[in-house]
Backbone of each chain as ProteinMPNN parsed JSONL, in Angstrom:
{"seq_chain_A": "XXXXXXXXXXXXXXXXXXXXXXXXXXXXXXXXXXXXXXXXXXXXXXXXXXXXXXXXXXXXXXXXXXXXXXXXXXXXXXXXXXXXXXXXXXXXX", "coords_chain_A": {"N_chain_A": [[18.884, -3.676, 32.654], [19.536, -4.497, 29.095], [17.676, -4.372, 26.65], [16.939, -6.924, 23.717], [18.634, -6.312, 20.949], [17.289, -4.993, 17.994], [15.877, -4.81, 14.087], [15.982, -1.153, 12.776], [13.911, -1.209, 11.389], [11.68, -1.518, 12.984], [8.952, -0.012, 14.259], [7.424, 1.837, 17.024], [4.891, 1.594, 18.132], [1.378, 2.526, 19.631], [1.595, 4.449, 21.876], [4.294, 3.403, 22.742], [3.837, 0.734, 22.963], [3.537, -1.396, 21.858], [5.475, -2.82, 18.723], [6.169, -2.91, 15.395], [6.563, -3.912, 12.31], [6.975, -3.906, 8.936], [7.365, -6.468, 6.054], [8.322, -7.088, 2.599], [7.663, -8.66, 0.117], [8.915, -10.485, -2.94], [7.31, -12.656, -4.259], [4.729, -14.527, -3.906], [5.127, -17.064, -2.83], [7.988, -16.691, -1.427], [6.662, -14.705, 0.47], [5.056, -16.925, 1.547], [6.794, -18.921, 2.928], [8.429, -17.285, 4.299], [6.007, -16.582, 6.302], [5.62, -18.982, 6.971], [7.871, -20.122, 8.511], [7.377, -18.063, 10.479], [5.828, -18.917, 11.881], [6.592, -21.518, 12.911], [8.628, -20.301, 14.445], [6.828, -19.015, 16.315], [5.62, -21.368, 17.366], [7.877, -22.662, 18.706], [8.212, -20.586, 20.511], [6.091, -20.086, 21.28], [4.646, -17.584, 21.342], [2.7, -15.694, 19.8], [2.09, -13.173, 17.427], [0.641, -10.721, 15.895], [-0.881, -10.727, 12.521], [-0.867, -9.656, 9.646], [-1.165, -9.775, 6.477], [-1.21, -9.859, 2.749], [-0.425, -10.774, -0.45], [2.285, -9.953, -1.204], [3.181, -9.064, 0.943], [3.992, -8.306, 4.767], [2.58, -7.462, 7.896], [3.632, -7.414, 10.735], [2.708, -7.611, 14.056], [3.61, -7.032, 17.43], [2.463, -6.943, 20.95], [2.757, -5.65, 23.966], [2.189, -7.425, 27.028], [2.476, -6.786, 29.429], [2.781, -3.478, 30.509], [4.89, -1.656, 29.86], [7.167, -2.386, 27.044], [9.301, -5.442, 26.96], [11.927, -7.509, 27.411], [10.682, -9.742, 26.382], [9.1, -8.999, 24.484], [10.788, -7.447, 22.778], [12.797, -10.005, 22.381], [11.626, -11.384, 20.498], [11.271, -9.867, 18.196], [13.604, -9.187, 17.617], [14.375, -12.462, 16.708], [12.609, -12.712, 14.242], [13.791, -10.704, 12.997], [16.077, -12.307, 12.425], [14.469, -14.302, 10.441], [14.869, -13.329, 7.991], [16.391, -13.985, 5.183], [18.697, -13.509, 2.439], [17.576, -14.581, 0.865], [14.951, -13.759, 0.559], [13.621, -10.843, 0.443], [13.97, -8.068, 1.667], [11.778, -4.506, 1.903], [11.897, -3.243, 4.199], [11.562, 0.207, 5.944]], "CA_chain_A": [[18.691, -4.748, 31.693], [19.363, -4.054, 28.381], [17.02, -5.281, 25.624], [17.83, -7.486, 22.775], [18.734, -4.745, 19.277], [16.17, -5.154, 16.737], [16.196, -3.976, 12.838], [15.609, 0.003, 12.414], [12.464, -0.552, 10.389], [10.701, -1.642, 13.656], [8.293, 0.956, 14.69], [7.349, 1.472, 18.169], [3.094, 1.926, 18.07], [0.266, 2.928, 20.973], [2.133, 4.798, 23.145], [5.423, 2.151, 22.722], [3.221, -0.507, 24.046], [3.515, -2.58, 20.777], [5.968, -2.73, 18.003], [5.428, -3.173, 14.322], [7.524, -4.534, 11.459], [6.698, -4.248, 7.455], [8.086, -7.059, 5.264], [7.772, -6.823, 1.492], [8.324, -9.918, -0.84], [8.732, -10.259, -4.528], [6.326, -13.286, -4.606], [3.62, -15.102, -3.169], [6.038, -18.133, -2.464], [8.392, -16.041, -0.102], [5.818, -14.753, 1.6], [4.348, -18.188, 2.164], [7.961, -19.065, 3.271], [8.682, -16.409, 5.687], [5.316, -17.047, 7.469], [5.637, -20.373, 7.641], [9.325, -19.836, 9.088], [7.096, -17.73, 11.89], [4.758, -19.773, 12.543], [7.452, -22.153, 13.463], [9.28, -19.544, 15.84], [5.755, -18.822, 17.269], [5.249, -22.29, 18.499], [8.878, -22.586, 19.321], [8.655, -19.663, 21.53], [4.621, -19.84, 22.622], [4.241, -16.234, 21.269], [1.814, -15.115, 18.155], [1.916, -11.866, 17.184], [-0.466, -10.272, 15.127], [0.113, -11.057, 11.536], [-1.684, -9.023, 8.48], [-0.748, -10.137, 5.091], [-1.851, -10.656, 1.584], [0.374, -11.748, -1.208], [3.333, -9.898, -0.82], [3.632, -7.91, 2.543], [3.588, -8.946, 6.185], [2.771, -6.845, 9.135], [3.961, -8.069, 12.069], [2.491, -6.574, 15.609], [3.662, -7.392, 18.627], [1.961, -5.661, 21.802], [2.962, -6.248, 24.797], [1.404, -8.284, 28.015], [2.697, -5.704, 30.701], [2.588, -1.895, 30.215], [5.755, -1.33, 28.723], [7.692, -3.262, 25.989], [10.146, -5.679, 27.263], [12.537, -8.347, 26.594], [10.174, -11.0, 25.881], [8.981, -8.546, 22.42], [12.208, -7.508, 21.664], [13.374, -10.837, 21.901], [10.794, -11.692, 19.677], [10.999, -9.044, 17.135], [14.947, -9.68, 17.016], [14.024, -13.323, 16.107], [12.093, -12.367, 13.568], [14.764, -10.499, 12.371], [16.729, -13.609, 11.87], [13.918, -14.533, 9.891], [15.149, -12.7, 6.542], [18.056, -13.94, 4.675], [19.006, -13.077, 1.305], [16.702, -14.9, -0.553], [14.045, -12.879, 1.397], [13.431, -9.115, -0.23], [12.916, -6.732, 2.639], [12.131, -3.274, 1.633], [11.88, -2.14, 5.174], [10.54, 1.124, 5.512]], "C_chain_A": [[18.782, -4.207, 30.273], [18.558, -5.404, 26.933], [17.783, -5.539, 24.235], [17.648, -6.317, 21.392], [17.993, -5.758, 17.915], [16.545, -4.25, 15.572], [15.408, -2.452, 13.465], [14.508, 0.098, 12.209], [11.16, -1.019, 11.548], [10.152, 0.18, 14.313], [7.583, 0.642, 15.837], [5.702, 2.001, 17.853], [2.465, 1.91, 19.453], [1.187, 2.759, 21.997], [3.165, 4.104, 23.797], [4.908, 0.794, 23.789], [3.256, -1.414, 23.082], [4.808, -2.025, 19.167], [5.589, -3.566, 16.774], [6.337, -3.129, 13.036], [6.991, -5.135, 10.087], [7.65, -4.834, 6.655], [7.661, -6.975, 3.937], [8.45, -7.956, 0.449], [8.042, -9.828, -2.053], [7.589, -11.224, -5.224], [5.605, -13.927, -3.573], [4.283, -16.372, -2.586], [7.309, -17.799, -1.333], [7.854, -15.417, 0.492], [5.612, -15.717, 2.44], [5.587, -18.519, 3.447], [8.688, -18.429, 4.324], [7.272, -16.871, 6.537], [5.119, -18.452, 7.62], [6.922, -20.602, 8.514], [8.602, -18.948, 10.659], [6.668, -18.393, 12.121], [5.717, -20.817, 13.303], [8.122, -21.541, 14.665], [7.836, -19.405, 16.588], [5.436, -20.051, 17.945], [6.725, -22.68, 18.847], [8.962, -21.88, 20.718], [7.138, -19.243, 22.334], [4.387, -18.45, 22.743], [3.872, -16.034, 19.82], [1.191, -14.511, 18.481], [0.611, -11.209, 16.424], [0.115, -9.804, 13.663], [-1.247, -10.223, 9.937], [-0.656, -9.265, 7.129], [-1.726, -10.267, 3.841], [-0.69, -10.586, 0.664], [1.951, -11.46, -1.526], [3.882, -8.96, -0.078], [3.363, -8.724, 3.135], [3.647, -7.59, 6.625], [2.942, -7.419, 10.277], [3.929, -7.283, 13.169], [2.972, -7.534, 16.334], [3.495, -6.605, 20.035], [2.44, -6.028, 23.038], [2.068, -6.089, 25.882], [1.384, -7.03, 28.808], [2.427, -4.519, 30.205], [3.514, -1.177, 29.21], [6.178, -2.753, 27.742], [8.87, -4.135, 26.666], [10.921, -6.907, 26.5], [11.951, -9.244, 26.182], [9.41, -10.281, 23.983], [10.011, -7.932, 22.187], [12.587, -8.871, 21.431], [12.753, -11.381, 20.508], [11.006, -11.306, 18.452], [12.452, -9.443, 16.753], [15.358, -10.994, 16.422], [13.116, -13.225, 14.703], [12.752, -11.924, 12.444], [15.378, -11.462, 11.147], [16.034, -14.634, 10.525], [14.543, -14.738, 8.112], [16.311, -12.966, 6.504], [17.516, -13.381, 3.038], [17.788, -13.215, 0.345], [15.093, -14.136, -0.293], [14.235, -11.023, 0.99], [12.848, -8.407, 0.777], [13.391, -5.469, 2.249], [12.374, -2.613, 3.252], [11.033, -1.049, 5.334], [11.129, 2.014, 4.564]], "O_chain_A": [[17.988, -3.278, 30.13], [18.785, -6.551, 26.548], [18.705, -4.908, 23.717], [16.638, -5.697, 21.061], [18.224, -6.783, 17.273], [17.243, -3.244, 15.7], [14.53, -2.463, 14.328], [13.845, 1.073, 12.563], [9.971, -0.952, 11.237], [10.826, 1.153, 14.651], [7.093, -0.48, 15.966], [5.617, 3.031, 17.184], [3.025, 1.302, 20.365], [1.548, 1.807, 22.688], [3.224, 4.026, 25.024], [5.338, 0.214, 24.786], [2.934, -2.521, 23.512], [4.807, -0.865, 18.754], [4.927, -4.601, 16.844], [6.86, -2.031, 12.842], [6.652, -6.306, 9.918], [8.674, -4.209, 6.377], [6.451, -6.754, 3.883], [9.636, -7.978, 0.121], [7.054, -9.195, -2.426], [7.021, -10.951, -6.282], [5.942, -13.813, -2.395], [3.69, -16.693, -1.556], [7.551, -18.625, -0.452], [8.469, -15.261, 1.547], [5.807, -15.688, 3.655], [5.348, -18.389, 4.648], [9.447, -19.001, 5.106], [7.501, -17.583, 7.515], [4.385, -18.925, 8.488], [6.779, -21.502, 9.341], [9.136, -19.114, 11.755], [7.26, -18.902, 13.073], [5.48, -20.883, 14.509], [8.192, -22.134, 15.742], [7.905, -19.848, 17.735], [4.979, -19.951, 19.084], [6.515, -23.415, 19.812], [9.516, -22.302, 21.734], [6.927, -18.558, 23.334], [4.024, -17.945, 23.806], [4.625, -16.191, 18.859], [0.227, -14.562, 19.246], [-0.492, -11.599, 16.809], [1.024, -9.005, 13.438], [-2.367, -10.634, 9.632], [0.502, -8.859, 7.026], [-2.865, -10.721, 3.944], [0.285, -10.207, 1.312], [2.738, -12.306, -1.952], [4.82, -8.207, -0.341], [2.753, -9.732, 2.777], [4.357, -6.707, 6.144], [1.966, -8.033, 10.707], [4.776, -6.423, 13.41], [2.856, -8.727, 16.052], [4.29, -5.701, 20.292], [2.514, -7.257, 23.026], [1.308, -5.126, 25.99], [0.391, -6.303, 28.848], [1.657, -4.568, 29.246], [3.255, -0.472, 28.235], [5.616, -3.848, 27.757], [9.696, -3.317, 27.072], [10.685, -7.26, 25.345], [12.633, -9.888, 25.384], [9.296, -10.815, 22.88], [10.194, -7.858, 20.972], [12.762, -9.123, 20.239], [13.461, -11.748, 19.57], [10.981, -12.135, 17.543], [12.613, -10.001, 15.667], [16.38, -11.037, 15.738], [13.245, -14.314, 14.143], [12.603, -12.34, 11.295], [15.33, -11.511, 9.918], [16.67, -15.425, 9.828], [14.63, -15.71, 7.361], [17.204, -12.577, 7.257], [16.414, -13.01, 2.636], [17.249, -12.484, -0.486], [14.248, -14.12, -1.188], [15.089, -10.264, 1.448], [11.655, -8.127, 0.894], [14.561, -5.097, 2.16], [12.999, -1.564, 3.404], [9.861, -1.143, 4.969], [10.45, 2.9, 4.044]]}, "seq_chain_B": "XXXXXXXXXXXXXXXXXXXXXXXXXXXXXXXXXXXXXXXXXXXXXXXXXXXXXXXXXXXXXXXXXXXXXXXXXXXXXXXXXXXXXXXXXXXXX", "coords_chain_B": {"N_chain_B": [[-26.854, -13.097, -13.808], [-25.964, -15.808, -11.355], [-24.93, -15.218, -8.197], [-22.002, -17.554, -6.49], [-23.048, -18.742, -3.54], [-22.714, -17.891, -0.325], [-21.436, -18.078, 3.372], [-23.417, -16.927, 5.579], [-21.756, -15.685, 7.16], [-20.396, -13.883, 6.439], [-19.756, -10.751, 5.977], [-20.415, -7.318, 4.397], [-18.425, -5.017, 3.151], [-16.742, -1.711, 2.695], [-18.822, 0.145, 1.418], [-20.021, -2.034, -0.09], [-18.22, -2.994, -1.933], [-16.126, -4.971, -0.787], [-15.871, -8.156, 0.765], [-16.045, -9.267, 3.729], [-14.835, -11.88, 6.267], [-14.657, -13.457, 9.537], [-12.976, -16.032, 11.363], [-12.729, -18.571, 14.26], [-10.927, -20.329, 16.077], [-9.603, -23.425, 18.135], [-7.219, -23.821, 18.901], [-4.124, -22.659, 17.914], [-2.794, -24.594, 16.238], [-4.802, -25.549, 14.962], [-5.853, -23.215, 13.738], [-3.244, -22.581, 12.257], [-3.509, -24.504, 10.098], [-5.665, -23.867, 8.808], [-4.946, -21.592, 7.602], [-2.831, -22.696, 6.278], [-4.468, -24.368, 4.456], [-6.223, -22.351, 3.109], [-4.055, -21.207, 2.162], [-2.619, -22.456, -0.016], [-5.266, -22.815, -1.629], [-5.175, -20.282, -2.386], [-3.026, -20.062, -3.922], [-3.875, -22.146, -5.781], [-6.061, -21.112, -7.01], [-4.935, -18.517, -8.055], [-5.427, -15.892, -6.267], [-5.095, -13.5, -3.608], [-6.141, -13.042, -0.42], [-6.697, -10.9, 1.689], [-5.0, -10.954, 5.062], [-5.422, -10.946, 8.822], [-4.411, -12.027, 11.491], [-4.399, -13.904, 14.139], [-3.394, -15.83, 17.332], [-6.108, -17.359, 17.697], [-7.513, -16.536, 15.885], [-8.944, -16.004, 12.382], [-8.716, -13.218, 10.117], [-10.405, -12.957, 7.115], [-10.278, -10.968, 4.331], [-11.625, -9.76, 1.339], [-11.288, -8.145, -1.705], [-12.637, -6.31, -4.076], [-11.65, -6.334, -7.518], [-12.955, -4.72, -9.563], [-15.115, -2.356, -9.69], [-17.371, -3.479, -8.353], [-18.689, -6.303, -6.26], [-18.306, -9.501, -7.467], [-18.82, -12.57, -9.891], [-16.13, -13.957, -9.294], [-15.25, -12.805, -6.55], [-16.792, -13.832, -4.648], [-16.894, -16.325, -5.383], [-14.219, -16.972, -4.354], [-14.775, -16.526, -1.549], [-16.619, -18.454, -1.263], [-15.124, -21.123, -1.365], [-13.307, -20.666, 0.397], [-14.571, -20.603, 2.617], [-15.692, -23.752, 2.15], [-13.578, -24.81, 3.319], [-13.621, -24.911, 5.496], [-13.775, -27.463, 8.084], [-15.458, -30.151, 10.12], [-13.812, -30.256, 12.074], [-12.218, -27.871, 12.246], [-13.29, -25.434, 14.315], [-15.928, -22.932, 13.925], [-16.589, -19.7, 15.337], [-17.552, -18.262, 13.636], [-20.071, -14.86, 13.475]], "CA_chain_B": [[-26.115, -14.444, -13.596], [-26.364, -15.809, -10.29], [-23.587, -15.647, -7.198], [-22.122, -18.236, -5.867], [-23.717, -18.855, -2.195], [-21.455, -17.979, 0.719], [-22.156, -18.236, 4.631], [-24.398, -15.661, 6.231], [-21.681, -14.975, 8.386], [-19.252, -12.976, 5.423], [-19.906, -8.928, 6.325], [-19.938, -6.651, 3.141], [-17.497, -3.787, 3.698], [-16.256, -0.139, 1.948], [-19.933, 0.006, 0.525], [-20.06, -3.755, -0.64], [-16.569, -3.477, -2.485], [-15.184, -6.034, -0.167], [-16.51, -9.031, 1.762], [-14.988, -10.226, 4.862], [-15.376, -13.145, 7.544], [-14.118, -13.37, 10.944], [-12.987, -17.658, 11.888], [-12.349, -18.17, 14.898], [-10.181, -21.557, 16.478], [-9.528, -23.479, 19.527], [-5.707, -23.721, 18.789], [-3.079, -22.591, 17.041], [-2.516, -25.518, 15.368], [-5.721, -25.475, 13.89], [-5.373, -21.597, 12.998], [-2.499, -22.833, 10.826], [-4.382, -25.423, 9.659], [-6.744, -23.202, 7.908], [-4.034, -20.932, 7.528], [-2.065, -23.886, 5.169], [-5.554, -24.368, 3.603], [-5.725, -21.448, 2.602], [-2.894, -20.585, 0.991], [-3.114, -23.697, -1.026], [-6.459, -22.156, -2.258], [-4.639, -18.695, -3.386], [-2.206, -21.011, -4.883], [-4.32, -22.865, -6.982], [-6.745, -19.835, -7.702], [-4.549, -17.019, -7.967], [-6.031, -14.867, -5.708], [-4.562, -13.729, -2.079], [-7.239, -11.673, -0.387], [-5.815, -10.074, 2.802], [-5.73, -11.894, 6.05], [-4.813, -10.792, 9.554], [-4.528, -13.315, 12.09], [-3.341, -14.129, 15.534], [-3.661, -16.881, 17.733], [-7.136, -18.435, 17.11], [-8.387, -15.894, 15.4], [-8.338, -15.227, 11.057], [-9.707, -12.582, 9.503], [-10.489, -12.805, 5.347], [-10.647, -9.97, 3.304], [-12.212, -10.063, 0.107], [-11.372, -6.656, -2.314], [-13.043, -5.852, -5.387], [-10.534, -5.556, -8.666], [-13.531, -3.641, -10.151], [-16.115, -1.763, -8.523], [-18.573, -3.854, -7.459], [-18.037, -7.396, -6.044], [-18.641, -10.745, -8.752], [-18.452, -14.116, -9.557], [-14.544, -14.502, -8.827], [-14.828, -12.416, -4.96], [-17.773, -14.651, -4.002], [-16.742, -17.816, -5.747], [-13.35, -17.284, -3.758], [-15.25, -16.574, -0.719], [-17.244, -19.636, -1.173], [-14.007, -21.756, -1.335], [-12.982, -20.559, 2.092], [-16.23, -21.445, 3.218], [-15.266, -25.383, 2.147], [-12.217, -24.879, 3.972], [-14.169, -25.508, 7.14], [-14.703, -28.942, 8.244], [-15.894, -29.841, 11.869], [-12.291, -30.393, 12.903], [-12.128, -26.729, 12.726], [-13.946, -24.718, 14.95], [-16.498, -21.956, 13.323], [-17.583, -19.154, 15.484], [-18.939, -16.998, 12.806], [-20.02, -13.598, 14.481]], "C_chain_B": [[-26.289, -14.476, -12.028], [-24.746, -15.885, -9.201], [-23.346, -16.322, -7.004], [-22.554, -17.984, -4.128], [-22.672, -18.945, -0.79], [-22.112, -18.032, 2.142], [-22.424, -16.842, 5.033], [-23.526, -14.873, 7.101], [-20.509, -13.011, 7.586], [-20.229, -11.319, 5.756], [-19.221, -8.196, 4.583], [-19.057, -5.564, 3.8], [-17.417, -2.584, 2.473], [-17.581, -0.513, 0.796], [-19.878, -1.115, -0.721], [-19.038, -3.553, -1.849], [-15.688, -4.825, -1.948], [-16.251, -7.125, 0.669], [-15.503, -9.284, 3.02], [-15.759, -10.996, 5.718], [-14.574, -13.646, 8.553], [-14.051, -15.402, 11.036], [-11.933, -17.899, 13.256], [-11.634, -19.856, 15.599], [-9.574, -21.792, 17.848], [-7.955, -23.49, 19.648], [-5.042, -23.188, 17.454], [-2.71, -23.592, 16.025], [-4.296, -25.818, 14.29], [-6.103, -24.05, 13.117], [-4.724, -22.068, 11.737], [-3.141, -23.69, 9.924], [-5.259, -25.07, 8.17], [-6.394, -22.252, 7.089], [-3.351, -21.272, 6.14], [-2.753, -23.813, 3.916], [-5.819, -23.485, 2.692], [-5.025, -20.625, 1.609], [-3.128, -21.174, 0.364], [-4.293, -23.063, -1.734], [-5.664, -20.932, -2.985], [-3.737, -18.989, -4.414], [-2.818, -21.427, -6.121], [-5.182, -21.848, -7.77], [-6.379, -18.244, -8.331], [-4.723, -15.789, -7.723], [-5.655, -14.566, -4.448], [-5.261, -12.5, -1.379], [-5.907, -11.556, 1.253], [-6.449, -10.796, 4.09], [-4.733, -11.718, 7.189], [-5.722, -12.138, 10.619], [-3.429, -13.077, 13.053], [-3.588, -15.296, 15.69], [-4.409, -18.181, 17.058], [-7.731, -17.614, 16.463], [-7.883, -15.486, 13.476], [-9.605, -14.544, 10.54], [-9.833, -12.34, 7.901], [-11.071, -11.955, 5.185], [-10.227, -9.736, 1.952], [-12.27, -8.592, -1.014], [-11.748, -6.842, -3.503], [-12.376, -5.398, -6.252], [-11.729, -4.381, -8.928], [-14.507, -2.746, -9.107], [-17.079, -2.642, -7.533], [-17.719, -5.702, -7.489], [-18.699, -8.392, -7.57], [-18.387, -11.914, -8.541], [-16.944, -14.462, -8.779], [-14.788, -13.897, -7.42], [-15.807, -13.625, -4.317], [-17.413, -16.455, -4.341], [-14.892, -18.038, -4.545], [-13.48, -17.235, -2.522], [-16.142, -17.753, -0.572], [-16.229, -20.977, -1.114], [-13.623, -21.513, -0.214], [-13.644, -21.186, 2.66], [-15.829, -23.006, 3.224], [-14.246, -25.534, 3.176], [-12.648, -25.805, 5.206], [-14.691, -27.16, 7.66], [-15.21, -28.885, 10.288], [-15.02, -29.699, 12.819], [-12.013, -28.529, 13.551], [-13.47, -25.237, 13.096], [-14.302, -23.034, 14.454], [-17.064, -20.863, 14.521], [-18.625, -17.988, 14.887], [-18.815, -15.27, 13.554], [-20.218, -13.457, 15.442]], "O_chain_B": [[-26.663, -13.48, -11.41], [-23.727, -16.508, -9.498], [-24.401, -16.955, -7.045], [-22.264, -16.901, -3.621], [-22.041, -19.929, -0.405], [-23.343, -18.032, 2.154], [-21.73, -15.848, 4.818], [-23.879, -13.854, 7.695], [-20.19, -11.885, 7.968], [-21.449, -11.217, 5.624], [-18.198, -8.406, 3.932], [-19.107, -5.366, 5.013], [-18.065, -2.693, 1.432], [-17.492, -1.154, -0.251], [-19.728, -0.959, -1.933], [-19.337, -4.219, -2.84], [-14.842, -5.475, -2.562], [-17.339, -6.751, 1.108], [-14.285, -9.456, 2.977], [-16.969, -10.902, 5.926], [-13.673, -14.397, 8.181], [-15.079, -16.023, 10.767], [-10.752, -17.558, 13.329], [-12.493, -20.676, 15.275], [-9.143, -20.913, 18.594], [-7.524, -23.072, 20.723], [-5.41, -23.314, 16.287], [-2.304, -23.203, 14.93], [-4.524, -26.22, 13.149], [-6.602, -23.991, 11.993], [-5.197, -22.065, 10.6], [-3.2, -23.27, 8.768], [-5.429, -25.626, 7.085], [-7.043, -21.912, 6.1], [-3.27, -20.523, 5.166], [-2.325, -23.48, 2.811], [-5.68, -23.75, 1.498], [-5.272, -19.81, 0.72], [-4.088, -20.778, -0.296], [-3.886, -22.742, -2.851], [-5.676, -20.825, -4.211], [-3.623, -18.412, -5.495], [-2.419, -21.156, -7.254], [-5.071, -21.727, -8.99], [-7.041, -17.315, -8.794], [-4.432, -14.81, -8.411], [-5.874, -15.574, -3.776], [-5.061, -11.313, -1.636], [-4.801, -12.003, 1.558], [-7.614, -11.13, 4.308], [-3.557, -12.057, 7.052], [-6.787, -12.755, 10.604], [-2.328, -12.528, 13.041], [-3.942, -16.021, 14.761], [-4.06, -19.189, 16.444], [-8.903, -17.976, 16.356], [-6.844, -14.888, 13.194], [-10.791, -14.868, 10.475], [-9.222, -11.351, 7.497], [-12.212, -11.797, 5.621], [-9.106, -9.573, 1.47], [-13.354, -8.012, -1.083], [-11.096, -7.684, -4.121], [-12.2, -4.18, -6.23], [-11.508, -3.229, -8.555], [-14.417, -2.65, -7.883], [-17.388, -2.484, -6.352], [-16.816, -6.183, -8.173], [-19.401, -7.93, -8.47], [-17.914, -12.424, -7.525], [-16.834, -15.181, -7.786], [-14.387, -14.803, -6.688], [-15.325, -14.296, -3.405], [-17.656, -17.453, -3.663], [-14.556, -19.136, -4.1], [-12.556, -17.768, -1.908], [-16.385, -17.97, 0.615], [-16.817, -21.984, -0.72], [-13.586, -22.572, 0.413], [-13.404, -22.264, 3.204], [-15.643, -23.513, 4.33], [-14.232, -26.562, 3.853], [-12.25, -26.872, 5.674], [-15.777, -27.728, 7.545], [-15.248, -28.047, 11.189], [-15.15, -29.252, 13.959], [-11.755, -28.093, 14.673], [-14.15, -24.481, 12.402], [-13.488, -22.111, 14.496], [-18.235, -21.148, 14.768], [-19.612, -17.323, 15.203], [-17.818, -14.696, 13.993], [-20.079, -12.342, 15.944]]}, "name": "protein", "num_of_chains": 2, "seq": "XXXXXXXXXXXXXXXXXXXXXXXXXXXXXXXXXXXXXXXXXXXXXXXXXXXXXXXXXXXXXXXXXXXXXXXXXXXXXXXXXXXXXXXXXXXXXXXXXXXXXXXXXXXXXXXXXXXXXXXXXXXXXXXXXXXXXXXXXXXXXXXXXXXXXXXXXXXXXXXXXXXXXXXXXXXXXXXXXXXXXXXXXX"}
């Protein structure tokens, strides 16, 4: 099976049982804007992650259910992806 | 001068530099809810304390520009506090 390809700047965390994805925005209004854009994929897709923010970062965890990581958080994280367009400032890491 | 009055349940943190308060919800949709609320508050106050959050669960944190906490961390912690109506489900600690 091969899993769905996610950005670079995801980092694989505890023992690749959860992956982890820093966004960095220029204001408090694309922040808002990107997590309201998840929040929408999260009840789209009946998966919310673990979300740390204040006014212009996100962290985005996602751990997974089973032991290892599979396609249901890559798919996830590669949605997420999709998240960021242009008008969206990701430093990445 | 006197504080404003916040709920018993706010936890001081990094030797009372910070406040925080754990809220905890029966859905997602009322997560965001409070979530929305929220922001709207950092919006109008210009303040965006730090706030991780999953499911039903958000956590506010409250940092100290200066050393010690003041009217503005507590008065913006007391504004959260309003946030709450009965619709959304408090469990405190």
């Amino acid at each position: 099976m091969q899993l769905p390809t996610i950005h670079e700047s995801w980092r694989l965390e505890r023992n690749a049982t959860g992956l982890a994805r820093q966004f960095s925005f220029e204001s408090y209004s694309q922040t808002r804007r990107f997590l309201d854009a998840l929040a929408d994929l999260s009840e789209r897709e009946g998966y919310y992650p673990n979300l740390n923010f204040n006014r212009t970062q996100v962290n985005v965890g996602i751990e997974a259910d089973a032991k290892t990581l599979g396609s249901k958080e890559y798919g996830f994280a590669a949605q997420t992806d999709t998240l960021i367009s242009d008008r969206l400032v990701d430093e990445g890491e």
